[in-house]
MIDREN-968173 format. One record per residue (C-alpha): residue number from 1; x, y, z; residue in one letter. Coordinates in pm, 1 decimal, decimal comma, padded with zeros to 6 digits. Example, Ala and Ser with C-alpha at 12.3 -4.5 7.8 and 13.67 -1.06 7.14 Angstrom:
<pts>
1  01230,0  -00450,0  00780,0  A
2  01367,0  -00106,0  00714,0  S
</pts>
This chain:
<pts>
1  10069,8  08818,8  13988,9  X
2  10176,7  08528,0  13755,1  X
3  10360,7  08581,8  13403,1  X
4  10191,1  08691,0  13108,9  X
5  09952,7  08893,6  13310,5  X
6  09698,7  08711,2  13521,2  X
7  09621,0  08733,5  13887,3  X
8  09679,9  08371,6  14078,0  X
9  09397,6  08311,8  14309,2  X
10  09223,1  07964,5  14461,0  X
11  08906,0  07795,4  14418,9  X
12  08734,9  07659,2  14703,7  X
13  08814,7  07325,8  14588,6  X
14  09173,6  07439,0  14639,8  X
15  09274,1  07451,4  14250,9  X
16  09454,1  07724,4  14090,2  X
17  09232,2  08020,0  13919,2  X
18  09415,3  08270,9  13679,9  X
19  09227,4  08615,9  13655,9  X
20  09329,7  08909,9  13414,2  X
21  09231,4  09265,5  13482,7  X
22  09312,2  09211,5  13910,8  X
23  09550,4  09285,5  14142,8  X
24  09712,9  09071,8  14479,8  X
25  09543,5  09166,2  14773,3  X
26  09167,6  09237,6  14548,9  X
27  08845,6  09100,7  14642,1  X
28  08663,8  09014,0  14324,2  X
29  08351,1  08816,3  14202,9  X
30  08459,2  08654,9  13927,7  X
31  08295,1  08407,3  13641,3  X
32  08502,6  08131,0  13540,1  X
33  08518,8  08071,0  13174,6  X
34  08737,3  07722,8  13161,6  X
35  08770,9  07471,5  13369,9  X
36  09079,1  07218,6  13378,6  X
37  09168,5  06935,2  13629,0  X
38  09416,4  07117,7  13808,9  X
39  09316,4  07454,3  13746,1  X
40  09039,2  07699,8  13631,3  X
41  09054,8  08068,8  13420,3  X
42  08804,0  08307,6  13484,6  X
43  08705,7  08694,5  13457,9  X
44  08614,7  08950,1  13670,8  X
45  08273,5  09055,8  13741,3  X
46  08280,1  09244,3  14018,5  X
47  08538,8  09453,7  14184,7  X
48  08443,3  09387,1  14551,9  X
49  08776,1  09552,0  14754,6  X
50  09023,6  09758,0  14566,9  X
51  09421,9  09725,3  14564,9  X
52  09568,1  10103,9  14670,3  X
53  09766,8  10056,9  14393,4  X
54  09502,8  10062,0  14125,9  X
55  09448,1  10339,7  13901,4  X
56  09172,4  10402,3  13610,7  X
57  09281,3  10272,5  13274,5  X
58  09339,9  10511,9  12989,4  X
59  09144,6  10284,4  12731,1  X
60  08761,5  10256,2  12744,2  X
61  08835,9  09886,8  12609,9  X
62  09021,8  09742,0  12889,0  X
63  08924,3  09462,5  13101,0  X
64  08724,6  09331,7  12728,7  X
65  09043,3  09360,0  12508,1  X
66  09319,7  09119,0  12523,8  X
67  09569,0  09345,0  12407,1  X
68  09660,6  09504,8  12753,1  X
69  09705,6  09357,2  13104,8  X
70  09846,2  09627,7  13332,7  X
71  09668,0  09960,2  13262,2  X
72  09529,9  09961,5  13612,1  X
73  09883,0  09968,3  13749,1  X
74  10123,2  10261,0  13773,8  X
75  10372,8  10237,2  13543,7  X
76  10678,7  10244,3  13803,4  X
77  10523,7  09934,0  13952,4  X
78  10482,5  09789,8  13635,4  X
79  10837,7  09812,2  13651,4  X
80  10913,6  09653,6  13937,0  X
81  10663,6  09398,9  13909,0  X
82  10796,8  09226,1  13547,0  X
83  11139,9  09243,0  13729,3  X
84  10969,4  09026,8  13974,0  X
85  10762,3  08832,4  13755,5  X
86  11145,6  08736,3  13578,4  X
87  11315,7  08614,3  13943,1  X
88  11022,8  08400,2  13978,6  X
89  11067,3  08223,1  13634,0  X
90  11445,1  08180,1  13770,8  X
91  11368,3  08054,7  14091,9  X
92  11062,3  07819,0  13966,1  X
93  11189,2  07690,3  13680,2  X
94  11580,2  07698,7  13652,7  X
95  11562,2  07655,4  14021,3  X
96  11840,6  07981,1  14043,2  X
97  11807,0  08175,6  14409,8  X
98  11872,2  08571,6  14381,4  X
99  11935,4  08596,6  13988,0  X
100  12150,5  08831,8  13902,8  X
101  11866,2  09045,8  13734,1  X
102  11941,4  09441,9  13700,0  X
103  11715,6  09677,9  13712,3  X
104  11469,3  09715,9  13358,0  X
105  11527,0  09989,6  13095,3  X
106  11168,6  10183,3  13081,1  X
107  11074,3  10267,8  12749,2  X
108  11052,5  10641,0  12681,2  X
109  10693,2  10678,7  12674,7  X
110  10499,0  10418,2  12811,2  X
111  10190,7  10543,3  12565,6  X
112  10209,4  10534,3  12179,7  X
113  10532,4  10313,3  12141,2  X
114  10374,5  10084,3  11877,7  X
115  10586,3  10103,0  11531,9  X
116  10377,2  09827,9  11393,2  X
117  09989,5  09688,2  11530,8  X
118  09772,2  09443,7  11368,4  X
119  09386,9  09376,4  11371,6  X
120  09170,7  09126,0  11374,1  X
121  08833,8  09181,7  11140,5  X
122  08486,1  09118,7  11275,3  X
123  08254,6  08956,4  11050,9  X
124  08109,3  09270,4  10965,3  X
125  08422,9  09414,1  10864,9  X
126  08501,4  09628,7  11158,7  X
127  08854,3  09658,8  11309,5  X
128  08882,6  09518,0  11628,1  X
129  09136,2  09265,0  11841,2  X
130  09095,9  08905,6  12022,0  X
131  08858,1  08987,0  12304,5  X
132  08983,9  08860,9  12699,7  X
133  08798,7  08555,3  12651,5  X
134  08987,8  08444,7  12355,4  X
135  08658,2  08350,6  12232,0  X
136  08586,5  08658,4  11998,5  X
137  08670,2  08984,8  11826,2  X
138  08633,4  09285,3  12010,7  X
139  08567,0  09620,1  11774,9  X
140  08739,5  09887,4  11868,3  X
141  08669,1  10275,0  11865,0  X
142  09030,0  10293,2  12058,0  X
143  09416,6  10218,2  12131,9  X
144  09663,5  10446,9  12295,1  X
145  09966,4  10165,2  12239,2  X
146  10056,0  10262,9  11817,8  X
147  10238,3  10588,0  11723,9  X
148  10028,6  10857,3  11674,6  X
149  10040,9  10887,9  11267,7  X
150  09910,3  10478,1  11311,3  X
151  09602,0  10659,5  11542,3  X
152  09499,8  10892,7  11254,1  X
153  09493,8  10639,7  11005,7  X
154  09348,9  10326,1  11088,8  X
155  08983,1  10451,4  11193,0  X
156  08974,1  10627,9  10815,5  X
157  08963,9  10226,6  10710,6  X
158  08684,7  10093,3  10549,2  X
159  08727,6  09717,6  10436,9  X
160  08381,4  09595,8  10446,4  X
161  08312,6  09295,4  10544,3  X
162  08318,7  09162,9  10190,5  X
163  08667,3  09241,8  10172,4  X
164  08778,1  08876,7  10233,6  X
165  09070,7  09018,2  10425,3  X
166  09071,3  08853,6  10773,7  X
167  09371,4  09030,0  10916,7  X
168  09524,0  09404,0  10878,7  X
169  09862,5  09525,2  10996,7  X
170  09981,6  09839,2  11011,4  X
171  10356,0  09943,3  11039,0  X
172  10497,5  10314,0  11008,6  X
173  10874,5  10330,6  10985,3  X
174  11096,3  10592,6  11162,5  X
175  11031,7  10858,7  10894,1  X
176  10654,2  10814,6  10961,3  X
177  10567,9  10637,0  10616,3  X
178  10299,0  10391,8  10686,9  X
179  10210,2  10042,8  10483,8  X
180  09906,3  09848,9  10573,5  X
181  09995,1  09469,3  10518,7  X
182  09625,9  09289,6  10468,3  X
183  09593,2  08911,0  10478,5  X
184  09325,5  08697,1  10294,6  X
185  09229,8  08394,4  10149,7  X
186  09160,2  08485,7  09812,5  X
187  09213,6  08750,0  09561,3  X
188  09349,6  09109,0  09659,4  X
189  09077,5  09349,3  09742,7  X
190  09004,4  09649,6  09518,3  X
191  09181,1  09902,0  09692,8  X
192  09117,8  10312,2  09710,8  X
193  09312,6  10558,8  09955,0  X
194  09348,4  10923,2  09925,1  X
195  09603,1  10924,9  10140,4  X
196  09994,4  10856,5  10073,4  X
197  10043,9  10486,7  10188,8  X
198  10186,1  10138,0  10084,2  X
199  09987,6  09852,6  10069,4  X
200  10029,6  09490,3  10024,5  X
201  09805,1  09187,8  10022,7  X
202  09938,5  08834,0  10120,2  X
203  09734,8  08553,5  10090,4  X
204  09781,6  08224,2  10242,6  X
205  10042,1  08087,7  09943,5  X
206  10295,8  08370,1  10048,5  X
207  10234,6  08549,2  09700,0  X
208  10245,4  08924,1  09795,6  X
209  10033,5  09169,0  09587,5  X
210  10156,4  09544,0  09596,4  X
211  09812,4  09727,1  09591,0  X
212  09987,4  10068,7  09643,1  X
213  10331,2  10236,1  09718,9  X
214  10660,8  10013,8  09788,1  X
215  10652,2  09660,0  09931,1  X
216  10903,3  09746,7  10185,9  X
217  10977,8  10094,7  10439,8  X
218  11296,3  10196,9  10570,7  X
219  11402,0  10226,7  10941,8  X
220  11634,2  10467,6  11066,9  X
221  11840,2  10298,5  11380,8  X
222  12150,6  10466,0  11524,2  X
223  12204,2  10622,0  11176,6  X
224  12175,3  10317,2  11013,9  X
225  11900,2  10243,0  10791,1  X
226  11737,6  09909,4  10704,2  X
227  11492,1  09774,1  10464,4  X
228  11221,7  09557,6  10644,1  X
229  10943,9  09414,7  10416,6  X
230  10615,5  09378,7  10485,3  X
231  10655,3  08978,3  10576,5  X
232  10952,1  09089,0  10767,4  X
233  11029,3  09114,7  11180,4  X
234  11094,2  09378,0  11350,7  X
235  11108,8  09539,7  11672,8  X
236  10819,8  09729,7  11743,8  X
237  10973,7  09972,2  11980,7  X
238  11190,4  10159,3  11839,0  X
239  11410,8  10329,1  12107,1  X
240  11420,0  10039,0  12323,0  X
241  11519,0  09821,8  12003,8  X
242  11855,9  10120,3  12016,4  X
243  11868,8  10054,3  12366,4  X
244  11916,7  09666,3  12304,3  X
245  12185,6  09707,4  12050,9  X
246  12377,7  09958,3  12300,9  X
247  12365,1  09699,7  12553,6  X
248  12496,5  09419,6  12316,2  X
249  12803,1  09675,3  12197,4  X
250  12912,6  09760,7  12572,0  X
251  12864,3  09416,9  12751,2  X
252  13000,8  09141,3  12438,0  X
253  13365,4  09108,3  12430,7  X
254  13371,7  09224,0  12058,7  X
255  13735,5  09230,4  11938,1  X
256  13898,2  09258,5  11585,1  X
257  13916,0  08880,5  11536,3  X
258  13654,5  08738,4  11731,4  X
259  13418,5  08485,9  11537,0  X
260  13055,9  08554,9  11621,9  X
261  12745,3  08374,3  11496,6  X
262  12370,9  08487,7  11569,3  X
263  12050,2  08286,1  11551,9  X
264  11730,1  08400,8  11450,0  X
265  11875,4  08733,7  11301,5  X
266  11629,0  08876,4  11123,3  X
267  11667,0  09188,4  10910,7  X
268  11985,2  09275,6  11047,0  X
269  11936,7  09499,4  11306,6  X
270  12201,5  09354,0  11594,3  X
271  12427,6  09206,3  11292,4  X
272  12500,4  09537,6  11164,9  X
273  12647,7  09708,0  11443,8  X
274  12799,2  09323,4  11547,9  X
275  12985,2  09317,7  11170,3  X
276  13255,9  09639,1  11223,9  X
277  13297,7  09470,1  11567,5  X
278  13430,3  09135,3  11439,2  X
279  13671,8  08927,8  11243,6  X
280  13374,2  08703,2  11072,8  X
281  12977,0  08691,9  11206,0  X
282  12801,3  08399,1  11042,0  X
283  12365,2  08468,4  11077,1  X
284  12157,3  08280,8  11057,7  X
285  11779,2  08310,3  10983,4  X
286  11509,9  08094,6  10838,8  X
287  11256,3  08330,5  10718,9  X
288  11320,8  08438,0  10306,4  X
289  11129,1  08774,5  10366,2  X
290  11388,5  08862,1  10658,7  X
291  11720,3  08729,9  10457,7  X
292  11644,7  08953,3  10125,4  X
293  11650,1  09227,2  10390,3  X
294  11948,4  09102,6  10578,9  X
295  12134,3  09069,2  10248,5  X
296  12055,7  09450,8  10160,3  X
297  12109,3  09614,1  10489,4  X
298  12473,3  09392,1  10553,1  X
299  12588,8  09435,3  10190,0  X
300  12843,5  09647,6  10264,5  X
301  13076,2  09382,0  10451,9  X
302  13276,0  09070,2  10319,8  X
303  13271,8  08951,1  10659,0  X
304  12919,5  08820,1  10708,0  X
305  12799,0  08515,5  10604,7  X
306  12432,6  08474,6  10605,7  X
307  12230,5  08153,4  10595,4  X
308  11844,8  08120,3  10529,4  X
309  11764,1  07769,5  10719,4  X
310  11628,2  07687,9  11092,1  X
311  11889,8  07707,7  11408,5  X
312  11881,6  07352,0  11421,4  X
313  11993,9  07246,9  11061,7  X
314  12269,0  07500,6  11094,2  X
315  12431,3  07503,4  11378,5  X
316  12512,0  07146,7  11450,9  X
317  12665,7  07166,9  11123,2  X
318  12901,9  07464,3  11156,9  X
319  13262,7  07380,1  11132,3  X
320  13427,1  07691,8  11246,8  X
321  13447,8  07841,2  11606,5  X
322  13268,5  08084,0  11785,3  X
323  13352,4  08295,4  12073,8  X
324  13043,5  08467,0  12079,3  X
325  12655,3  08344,8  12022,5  X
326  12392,7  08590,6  12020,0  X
327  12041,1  08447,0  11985,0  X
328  11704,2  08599,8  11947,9  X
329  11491,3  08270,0  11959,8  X
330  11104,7  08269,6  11888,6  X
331  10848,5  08255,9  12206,0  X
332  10893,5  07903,3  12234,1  X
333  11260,5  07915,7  12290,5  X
334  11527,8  07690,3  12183,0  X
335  11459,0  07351,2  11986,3  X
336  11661,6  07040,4  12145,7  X
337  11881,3  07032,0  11825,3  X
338  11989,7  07359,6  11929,7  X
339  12086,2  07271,1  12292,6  X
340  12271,7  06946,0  12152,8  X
341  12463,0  07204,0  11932,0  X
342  12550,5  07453,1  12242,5  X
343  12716,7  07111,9  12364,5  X
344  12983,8  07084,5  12090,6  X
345  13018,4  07485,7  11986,8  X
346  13117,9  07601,8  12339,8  X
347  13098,7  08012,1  12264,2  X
348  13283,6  08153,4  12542,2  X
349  13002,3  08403,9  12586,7  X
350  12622,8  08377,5  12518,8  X
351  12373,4  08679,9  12512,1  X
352  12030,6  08515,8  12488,7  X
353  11706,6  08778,1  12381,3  X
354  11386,4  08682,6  12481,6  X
355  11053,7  08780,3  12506,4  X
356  10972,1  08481,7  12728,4  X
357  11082,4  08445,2  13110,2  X
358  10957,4  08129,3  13132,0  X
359  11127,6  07966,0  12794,8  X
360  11410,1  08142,5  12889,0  X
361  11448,4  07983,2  13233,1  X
362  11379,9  07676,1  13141,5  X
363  11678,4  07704,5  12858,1  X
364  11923,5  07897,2  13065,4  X
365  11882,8  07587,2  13286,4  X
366  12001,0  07389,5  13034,1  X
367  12251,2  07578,6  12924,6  X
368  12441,8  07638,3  13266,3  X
369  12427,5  07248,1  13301,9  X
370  12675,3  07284,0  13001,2  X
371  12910,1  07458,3  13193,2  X
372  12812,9  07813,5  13208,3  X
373  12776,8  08087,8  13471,7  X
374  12468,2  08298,6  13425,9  X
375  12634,5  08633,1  13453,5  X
376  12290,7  08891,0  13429,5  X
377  11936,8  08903,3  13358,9  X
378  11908,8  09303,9  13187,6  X
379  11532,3  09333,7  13132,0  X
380  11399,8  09626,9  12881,3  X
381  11079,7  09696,4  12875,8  X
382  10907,7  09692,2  12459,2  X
383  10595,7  09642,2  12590,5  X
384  10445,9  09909,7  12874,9  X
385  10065,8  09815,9  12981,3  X
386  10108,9  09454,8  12866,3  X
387  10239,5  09123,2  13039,4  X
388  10525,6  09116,0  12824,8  X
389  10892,4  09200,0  12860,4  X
390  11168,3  09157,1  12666,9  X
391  11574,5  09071,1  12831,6  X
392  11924,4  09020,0  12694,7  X
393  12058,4  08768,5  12924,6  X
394  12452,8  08735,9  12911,6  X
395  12619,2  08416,0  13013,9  X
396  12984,3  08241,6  13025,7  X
397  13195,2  07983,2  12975,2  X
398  13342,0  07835,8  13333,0  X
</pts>
């Protein structure tokens, strides 16, 4: 098994094949689908010689949707397989033998975590996702990853395909209110529900339309609530997302006058529990939908300073210290600027989130070379029946 879900297998002309939907050890007929110098993708056809550690999917979809890549596996071995799937990135690409990587964090249920899924529309104006072959939309009549109250709702949907919306989320916040979010190119649809929702259309020009309800819900986290608009990140699993911000509280060396600064923060949601921690946390965060939030869930301390730019116009320009650096970087990881910056600022502790093992090795590589000491890997798993994983990786100053 390679990251982000495939099966690694060989051609006969010796190059590289990635298949989804098999396991190591199967003997499949498969189709390839693209064909590169050094390497070829292709699907399974036929399932000539099972694994004994395959099991029968939950989701009538799987092996056509794109959505899920491990339903055929167990979920304990899904486990241990993305903890292997991270030492590889370490070992392959920061070139790091035994990483100290601890065991993951399951999520609660492995079913029905989704706070938040969006779909694709078929030009007929069914609901449906990217199918395996990247090629097309699937419809769907089924999806056992969103919260149940998401389940009810979204077959009741009838856009049409004359709707001119190409793209429909669908969030529901921790008291179960639910908001669709529906992107298009033109002019917001005419819109009718007889149930109790918020809705919003965004077009293209980042003018947002409230068709219904409030253009924002509130999320209940350790106590805390935050506002997260409809543009706005956030965590889609809930109880792992608690999880995460009990790991940052017990492993950061948060003191009364310790300076902290965090990248890519989002609505808030490690900053608040960072603040009462701190002498002075300076965020950062590029995206206006995300600061509005920020500035409404952290109003309540005069020791946060908040600025709405990229990583790398910011922190090369910071003028005051910081002991610690949190950072929650996109899937493509840290920009060079960034690294340069990690150079000069010297935090004597780093926790790094990522959603990416490979990214991440490659910039944990770069950052040791700096003069740190990678000091764990803690993976937590957001994502159960997909390729992805989530980790808080904590390192320090030699």
């Amino acid at each position: 098994m390679v990251s982000g879900g495939d099966c690694l297998g060989r051609l006969p002309d010796g190059r590289a094949v990635f298949v989804p939907f098999v396991l190591p050890g199967e003997l499949v007929r498969i189709e390839v689908t693209e064909e590169k110098k050094r390497y070829a993708r292709a699907l399974p056809v036929d399932l000539l010689q099972a694994s004994p550690d395959r099991i029968a999917p939950r989701c009538a979809h799987f092996r056509a949707c794109g959505g899920c890549q491990y339903q055929h596996l167990g979920y304990a071995k899904q486990l241990t397989l993305k903890e292997n799937l991270i030492a590889d990135q370490f070992l392959r690409i920061a070139k790091i033998e035994n990483p100290p990587i601890q065991p993951i964090i399951p999520s609660p249920d492995p079913w029905n975590y989704r706070n938040h899924v969006q779909f694709h529309l078929s030009r007929e104006g069914d609901l449906g996702f990217i199918h395996a072959d990247r090629k097309h939309i699937l419809p769907i009549q089924e999806c056992h990853l969103p919260c149940s109250p998401i389940n009810k709702l979204w077959p009741q949907l009838d856009l049409g395909a004359e709707s001119g919306v190409y793209r429909l989320g669908i969030r529901m916040d921790t008291q179960e209110d639910l908001m669709l979010i529906m992107e298009g190119e033109d002019a917001a649809p005419e819109f009718s529900l007889d149930i109790p929702v918020s809705a919003v259309f965004t077009p293209p020009d980042n003018r947002l339309t409230v068709l219904a309800g409030d253009d924002h819900l509130t999320f209940s986290v350790r106590g805390k609530d935050f506002q997260v608009s409809a543009r706005s990140f956030f965590q889609v699993n809930t109880p792992m997302a608690e999880e995460m911000i009990g790991f940052l509280l017990n492993n950061l060396d948060l003191v009364g006058d310790t300076s902290l600064v965090e990248l890519y923060a989002g609505v808030g949601l490690f900053s608040a529990f960072l603040a009462p921690r701190v002498g002075h946390l300076t965020a950062v965060e590029s995206a206006g939908s995300s600061c509005h939030d920020f500035a409404i869930n952290l109003d309540e301390f005069d020791n946060v300073d908040l600025y709405e730019a990229e990583a790398e116009e910011v922190l090369p320009a910071l003028e005051t210290p910081a002991d610690i650096l949190v950072m929650d970087p996109p899937r493509a990881g840290l920009a060079p600027a960034v690294h340069d910056a990690l150079g000069k600022l010297m935090p004597k502790q780093i926790a790094y989130i990522s959603c990416d093992p490979a990214t991440l090795a490659r910039d944990v590589k770069k950052i040791i070379q700096k003069g740190y000491r990678l000091d764990s890997v803690n993976p937590f798993d957001l994502f159960p029946q997909t390729g992805h994983v989530e980790s808080i990786s904590i390192l320090i100053r030699e």
